[in-house]
N, C-alpha and C positions, 0 to 999 in steps of 0.2 A: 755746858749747855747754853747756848744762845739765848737773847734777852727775848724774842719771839716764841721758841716755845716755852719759854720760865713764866710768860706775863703776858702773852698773845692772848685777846681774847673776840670773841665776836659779836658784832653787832646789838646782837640779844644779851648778851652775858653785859653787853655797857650798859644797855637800858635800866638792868635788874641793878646791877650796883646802882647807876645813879639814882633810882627810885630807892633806895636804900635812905638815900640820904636827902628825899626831900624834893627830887629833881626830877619833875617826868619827860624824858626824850624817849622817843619811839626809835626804834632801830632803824626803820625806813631813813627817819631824815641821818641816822649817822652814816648809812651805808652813802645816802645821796650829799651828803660834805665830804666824805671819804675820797668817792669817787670825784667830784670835783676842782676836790684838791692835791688828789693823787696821794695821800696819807693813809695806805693799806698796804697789805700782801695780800695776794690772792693764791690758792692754790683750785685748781680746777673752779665749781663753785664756792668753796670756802675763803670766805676775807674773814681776815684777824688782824686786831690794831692792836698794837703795841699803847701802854699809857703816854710815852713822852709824842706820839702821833694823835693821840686823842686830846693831850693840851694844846697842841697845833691847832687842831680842829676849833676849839674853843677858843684860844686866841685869835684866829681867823675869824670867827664869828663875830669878836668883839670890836675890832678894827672896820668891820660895815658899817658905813653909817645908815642912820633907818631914816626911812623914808616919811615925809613929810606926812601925817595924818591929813585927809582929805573932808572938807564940811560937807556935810550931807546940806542940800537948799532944796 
């Protein structure tokens, strides 16, 4: 069996693990990294990421550099 259906899971299902452990991400913003970095399968409406595509994800994330904090005057 392929590592996609053994360990494929969705959007919702990452959120609920990561909030397991401490981490609140909304599925919106994985589905909106997913699709911008092309780190999904899609079947009809269903996307599923694999885990070594979800540290992609966050690896990508960290590699942004953030944006300079702006003074409020």
């Amino acid at each position: 069996m392929s590592e996609l259906l053994k360990e494929g899971q969705t959007p919702e299902a990452w959120s609920v693990q990561l909030r397991a452990h401490g981490v609140h991400v909304p599925p919106r913003l994985i589905r909106t990294k997913a699709r911008a970095t092309g780190q999904f399968y899609q079947l009809g409406r269903l996307m599923l990421l694999t885990p070594a595509q979800m540290e992609r994800l966050i690896e990508n994330a960290s590699d942004v550099e953030e944006t300079p904090e702006r003074s409020l005057r």
